[in-house]
Backbone bond lengths (Angstrom), bond angles and torsions (degrees), N, CA, C in turn:
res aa  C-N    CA-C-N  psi(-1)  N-CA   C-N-CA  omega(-1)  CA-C   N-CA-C  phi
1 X - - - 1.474 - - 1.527 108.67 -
2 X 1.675 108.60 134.82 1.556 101.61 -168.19 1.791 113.98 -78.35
3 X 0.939 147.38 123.60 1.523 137.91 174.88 1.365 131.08 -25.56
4 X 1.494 122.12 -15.54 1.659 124.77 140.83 1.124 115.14 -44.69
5 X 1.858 114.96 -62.42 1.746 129.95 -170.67 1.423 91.91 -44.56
6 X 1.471 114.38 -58.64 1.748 118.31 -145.10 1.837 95.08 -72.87
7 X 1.637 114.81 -27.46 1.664 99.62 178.54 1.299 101.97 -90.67
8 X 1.421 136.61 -2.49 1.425 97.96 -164.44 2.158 93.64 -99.96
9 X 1.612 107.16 -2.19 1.158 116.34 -159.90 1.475 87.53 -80.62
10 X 1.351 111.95 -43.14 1.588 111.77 -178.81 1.517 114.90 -67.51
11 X 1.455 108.07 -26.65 1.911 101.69 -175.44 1.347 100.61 -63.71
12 X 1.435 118.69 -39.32 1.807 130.27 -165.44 1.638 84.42 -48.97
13 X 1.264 92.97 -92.32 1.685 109.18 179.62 1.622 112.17 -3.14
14 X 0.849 114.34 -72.76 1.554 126.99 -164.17 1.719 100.80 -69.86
15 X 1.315 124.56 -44.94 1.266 115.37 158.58 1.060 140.09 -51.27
16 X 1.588 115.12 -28.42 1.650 124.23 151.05 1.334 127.85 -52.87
17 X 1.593 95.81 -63.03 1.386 100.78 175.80 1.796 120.55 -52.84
18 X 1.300 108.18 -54.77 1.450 105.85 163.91 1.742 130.36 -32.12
19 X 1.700 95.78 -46.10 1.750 100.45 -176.61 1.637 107.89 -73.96
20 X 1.777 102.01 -12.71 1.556 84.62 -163.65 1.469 105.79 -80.37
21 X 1.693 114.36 -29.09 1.685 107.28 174.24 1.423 123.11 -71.04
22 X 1.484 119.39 4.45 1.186 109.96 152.13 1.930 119.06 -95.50
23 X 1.305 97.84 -30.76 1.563 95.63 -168.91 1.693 112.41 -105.08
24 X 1.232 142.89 170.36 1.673 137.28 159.32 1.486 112.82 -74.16
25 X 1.160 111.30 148.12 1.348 92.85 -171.89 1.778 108.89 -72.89
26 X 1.584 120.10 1.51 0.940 105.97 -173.33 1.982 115.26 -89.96
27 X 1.753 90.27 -8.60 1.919 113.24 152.77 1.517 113.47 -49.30
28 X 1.665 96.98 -64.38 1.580 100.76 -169.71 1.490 99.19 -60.95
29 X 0.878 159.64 -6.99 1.404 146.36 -152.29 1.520 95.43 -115.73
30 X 1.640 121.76 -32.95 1.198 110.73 172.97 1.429 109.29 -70.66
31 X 1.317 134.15 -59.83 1.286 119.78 172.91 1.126 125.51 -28.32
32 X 1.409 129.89 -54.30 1.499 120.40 174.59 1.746 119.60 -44.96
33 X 1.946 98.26 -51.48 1.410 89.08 -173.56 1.650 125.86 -56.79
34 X 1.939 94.19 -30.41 1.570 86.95 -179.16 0.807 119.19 -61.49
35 X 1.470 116.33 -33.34 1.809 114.34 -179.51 1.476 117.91 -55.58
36 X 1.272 112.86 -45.85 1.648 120.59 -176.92 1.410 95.50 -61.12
37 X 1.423 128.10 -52.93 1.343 116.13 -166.90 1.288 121.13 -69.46
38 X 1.623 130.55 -14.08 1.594 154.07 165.02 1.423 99.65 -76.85
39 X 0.979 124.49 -32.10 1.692 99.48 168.65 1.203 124.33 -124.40
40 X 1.336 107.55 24.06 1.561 111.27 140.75 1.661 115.66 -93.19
41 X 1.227 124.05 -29.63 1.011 111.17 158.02 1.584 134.70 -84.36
42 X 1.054 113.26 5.20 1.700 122.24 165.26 2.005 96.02 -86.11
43 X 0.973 125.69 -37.10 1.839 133.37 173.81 1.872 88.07 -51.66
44 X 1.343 126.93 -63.39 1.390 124.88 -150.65 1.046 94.58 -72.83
45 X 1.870 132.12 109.62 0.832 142.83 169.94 1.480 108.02 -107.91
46 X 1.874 101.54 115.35 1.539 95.48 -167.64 1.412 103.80 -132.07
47 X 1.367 107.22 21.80 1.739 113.20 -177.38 2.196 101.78 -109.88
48 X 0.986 84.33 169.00 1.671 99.26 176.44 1.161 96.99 -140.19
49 X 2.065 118.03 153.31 1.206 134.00 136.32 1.751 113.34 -31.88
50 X 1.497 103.79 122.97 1.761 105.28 -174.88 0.995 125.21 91.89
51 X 1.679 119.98 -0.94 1.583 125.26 -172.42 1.713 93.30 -123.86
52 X 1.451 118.95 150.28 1.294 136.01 170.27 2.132 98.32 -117.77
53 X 1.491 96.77 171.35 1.672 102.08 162.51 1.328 113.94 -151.60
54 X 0.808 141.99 130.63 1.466 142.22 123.48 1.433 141.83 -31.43
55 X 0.774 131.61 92.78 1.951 136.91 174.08 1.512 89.59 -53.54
56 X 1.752 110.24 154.57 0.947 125.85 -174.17 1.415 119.14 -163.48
57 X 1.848 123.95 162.14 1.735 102.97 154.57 1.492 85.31 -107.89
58 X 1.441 115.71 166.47 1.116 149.76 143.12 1.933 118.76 -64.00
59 X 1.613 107.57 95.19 1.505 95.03 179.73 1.686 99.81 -100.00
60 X 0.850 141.22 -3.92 1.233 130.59 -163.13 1.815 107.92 -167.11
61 X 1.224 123.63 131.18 1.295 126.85 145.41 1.739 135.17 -109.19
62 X 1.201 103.02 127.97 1.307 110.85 -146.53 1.948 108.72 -77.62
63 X 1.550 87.97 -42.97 2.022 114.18 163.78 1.178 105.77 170.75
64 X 1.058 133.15 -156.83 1.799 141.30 -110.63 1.951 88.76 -84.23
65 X 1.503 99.90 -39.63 1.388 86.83 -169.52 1.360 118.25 -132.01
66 X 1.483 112.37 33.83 1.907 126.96 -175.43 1.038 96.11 -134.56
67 X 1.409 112.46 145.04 1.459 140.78 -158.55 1.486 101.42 -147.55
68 X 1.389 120.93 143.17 1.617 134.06 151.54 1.464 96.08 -109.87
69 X 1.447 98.77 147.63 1.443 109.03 172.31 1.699 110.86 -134.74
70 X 1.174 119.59 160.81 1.620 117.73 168.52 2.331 94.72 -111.21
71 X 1.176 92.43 102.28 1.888 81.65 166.52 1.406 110.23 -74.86
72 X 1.414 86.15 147.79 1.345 118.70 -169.01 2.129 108.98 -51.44
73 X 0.905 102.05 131.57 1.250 103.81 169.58 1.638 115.11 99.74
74 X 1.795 102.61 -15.65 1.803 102.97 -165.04 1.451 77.92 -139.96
75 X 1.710 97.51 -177.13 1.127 116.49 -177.13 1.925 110.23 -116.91
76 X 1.067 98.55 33.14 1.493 115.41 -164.14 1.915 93.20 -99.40
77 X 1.457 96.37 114.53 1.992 109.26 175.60 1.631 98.22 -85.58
78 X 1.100 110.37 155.02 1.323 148.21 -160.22 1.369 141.46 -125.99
79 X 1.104 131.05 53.95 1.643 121.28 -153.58 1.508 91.71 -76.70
80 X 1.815 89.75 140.32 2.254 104.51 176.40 1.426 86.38 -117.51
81 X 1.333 96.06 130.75 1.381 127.80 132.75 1.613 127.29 -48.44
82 X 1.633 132.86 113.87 1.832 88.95 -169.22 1.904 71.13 -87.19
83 X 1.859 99.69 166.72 1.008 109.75 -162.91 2.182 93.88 -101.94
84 X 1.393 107.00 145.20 1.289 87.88 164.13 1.594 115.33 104.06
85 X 1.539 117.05 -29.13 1.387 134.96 -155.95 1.652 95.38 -149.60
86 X 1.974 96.02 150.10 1.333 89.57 166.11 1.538 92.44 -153.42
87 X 1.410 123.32 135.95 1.630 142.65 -179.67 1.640 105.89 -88.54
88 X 1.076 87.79 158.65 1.517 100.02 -174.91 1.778 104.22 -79.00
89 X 1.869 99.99 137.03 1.813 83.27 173.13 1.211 120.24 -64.25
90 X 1.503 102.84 -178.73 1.654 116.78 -166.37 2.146 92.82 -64.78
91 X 1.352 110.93 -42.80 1.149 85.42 -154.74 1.659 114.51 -109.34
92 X 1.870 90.39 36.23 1.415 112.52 156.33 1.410 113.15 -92.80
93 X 1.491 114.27 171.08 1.567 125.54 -162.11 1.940 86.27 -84.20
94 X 1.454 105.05 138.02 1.737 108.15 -173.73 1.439 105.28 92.65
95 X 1.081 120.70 -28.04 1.690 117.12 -170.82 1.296 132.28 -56.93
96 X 1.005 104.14 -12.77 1.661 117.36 -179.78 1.613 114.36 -112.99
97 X 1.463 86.57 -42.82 2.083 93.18 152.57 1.448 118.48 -26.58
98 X 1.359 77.50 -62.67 1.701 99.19 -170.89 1.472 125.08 -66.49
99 X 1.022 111.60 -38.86 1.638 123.57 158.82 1.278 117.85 -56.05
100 X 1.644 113.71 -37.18 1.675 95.42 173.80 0.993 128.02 -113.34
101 X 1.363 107.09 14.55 1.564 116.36 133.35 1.456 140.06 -45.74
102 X 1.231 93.73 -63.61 1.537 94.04 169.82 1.449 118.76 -76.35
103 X 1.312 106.22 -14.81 1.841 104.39 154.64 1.413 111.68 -52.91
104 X 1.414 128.74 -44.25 1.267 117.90 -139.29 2.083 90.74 -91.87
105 X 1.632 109.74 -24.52 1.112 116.56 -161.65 1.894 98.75 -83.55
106 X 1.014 119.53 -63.75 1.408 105.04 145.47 2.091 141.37 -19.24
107 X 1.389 81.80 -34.57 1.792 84.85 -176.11 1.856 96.67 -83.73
108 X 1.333 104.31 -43.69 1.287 115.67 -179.40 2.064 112.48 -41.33
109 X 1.329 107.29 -20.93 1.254 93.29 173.76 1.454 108.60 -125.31
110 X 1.760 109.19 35.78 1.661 110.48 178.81 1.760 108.47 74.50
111 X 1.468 128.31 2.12 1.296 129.96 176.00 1.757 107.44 89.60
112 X 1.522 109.93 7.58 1.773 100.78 -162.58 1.671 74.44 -100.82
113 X 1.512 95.28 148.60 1.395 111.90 -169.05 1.677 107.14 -127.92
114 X 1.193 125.77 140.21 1.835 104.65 151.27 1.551 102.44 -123.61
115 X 1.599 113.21 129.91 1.328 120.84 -179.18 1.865 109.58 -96.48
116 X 0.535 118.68 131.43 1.887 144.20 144.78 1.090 119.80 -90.37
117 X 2.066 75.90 117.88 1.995 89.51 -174.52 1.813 84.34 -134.15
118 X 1.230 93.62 167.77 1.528 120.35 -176.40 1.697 94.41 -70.31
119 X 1.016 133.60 142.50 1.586 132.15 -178.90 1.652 118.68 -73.77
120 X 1.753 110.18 -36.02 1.139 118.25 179.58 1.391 113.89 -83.07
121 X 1.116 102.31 -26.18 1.827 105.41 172.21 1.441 124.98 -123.12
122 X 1.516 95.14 76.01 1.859 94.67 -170.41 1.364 116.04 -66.02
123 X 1.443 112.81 -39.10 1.550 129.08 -145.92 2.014 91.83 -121.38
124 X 1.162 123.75 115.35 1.480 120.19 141.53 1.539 122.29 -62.36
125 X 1.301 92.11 176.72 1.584 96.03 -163.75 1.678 99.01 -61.79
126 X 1.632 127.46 -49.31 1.112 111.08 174.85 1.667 152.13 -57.00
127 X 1.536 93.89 8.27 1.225 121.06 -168.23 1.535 134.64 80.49
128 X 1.253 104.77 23.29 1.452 116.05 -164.69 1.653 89.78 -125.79
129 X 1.680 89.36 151.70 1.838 97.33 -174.77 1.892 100.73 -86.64
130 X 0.810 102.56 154.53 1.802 112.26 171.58 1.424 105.68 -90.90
131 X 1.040 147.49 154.30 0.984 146.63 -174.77 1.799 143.30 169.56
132 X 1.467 129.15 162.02 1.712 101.60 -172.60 1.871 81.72 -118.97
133 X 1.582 96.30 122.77 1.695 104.42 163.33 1.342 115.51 -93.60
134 X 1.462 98.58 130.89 1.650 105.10 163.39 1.355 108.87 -130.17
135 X 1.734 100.81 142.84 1.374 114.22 178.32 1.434 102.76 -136.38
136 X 1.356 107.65 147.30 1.594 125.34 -179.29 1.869 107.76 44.29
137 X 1.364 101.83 50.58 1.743 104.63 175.06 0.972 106.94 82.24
138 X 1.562 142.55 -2.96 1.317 158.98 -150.89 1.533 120.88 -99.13
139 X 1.093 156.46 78.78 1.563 132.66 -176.34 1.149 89.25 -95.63
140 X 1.143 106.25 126.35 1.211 152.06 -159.92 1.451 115.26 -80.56
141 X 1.646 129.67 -54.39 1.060 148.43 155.37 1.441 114.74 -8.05
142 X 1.855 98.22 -69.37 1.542 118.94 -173.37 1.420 123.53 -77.70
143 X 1.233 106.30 -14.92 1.636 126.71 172.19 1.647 111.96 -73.44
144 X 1.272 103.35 -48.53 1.488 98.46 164.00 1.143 144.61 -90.55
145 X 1.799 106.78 12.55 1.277 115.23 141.60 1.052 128.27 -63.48
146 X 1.987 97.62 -55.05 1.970 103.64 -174.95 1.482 105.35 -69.29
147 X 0.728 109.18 -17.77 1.816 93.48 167.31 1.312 148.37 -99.40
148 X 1.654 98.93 22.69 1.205 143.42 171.93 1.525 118.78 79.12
149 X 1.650 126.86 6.65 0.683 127.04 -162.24 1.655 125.24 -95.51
150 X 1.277 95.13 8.50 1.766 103.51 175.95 1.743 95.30 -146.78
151 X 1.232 113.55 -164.86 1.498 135.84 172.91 1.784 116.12 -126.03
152 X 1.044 131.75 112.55 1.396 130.31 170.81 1.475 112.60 -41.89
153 X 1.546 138.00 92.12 1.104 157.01 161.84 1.510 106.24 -25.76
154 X 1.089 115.32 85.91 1.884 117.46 174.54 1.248 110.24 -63.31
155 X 1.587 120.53 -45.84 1.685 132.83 -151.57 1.830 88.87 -72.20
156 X 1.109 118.83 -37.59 1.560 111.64 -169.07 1.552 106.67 -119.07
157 X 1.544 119.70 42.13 1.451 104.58 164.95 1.397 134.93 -88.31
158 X 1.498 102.71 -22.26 1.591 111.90 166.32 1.608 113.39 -33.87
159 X 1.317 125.99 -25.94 1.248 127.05 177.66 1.179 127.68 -102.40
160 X 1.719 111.11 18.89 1.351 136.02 -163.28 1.585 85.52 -120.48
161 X 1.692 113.56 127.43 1.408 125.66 172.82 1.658 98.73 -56.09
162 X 1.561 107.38 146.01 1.419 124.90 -149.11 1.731 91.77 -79.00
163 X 1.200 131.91 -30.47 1.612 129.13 176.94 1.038 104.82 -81.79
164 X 1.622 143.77 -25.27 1.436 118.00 154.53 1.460 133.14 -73.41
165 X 1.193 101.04 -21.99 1.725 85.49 169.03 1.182 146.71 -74.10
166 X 1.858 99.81 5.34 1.296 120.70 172.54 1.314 104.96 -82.71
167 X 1.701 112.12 -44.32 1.848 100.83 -178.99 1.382 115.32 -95.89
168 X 1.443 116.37 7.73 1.635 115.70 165.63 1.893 99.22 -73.38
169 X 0.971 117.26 -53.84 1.538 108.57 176.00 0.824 107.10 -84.45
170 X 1.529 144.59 -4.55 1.671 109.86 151.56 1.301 132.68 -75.81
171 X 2.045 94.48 -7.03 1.804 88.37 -169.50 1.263 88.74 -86.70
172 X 2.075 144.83 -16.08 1.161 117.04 -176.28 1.808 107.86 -81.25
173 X 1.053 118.53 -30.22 1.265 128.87 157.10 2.073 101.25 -28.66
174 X 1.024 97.70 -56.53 1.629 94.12 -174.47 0.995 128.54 -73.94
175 X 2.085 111.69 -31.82 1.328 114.29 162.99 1.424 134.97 -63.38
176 X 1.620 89.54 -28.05 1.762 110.76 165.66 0.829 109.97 -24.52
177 X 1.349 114.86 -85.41 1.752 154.99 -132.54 1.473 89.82 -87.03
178 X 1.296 145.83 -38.79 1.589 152.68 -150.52 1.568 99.38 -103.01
179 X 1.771 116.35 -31.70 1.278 114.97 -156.00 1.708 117.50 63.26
180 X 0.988 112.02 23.99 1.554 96.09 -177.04 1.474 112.58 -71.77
181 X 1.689 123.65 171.26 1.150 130.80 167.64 1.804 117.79 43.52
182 X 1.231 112.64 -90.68 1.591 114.29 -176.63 1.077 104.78 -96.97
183 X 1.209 131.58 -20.64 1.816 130.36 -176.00 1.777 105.62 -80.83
184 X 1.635 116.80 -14.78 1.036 97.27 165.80 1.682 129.22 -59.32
185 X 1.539 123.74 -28.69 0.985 119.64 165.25 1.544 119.05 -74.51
186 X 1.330 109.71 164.01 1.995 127.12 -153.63 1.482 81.77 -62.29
187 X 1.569 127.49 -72.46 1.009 129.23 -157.63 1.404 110.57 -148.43
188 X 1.531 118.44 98.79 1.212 134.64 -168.83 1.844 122.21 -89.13
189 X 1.326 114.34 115.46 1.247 109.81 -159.65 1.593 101.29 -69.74
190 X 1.759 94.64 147.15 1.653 96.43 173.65 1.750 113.10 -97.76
191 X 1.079 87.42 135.40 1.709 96.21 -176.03 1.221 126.83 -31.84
192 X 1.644 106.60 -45.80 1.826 99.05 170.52 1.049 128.17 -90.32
193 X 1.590 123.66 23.13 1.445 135.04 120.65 1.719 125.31 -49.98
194 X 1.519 82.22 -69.75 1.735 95.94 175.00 2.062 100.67 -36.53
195 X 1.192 104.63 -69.28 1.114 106.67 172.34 1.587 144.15 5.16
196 X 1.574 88.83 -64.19 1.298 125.91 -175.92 1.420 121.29 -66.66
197 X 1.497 109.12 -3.94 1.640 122.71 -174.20 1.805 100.75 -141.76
198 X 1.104 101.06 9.41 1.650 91.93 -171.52 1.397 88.92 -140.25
199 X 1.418 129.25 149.32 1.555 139.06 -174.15 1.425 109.51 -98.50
200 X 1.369 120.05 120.51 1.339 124.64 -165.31 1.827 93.04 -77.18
201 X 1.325 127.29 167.52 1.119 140.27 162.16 0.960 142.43 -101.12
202 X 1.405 117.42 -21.82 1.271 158.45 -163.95 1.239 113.34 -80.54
């Protein structure tokens, strides 16, 4: 070992030992994790040029792909759009599947949400933002494709950041091929078919 290796092996050393008479080692161990967990989440890059977000809680989910939110800081509710994807309604076959799904993917990060919306088009006409939610490292959107629980929205992807619409159709591509969730059936109707004979409310 060259005598750099052997000092810089000893500076490490001595810097441990030093942190441990101030901290427990069960301190030092948190520091590490936060660190590991800060740069895996500085890696999850889930914003685009042209998109803003909002932090949020989650008070309510409506089904597979509507959200109420409370933003952070006010007391002002929120209906999300997920942006990109669309779930089957509640009182289609999967519809309730699908709703507590995205319950469960939501709970998974305690209900705190951050949404991404396009900047020029926050609000649709119904008053709800469009948008891709991620919680706990999660975007959320694409998860409930690959897990069969929505369909990757073709008619409205132009407004879907240009690197997800490669893995929004690959995760239905995956649910395909896996059958998960709605692909277990032969041929599962897509909602804005269903649509087309049933009166939205919304």
């Amino acid at each position: 070992m060259s005598l750099i290796k052997i000092l810089s092996a000893f500076a490490v050393s001595a810097l441990l030992a030093s942190a441990a008479h101030a901290l427990s080692f069960g301190e030092i161990g948190n520091l590490f994790q936060k660190s590991e967990t800060a740069t895996a989440a500085d890696q999850k890059d889930f914003g685009h040029p042209g998109y803003e977000y909002i932090e949020a809680r989650v008070t309510r989910v409506a089904d597979g792909d509507t959200l109420t939110v409370r933003e952070k800081g006010s007391n002002n509710k929120i209906k999300i759009r997920l942006l990109g994807i669309d779930a089957p309604e509640l009182k289609m076959e999967g519809g309730n599947a699908s709703r507590r799904h995205l319950e469960n993917l939501i709970r998974s990060g305690n209900n705190q949400v951050r949404i991404y919306y396009l900047s020029k088009k926050k609000f649709d006409r119904y008053g709800r933002i469009i948008g891709k939610v991620v919680t706990n490292n999660i975007d959320v959107n694409r998860q409930m494709v690959l897990d069969g629980h929505a369909w990757f929205y073709r008619n409205y992807q132009k407004d879907v950041m240009p690197k997800d619409r490669v893995l929004y159709q690959e995760a239905m591509y995956e649910a395909q091929r896996t059958r998960r969730g709605l692909w277990a059936q032969p041929n599962p109707l897509e909602p804005w078919e269903w649509r087309k004979t049933h009166r939205r409310k919304d």
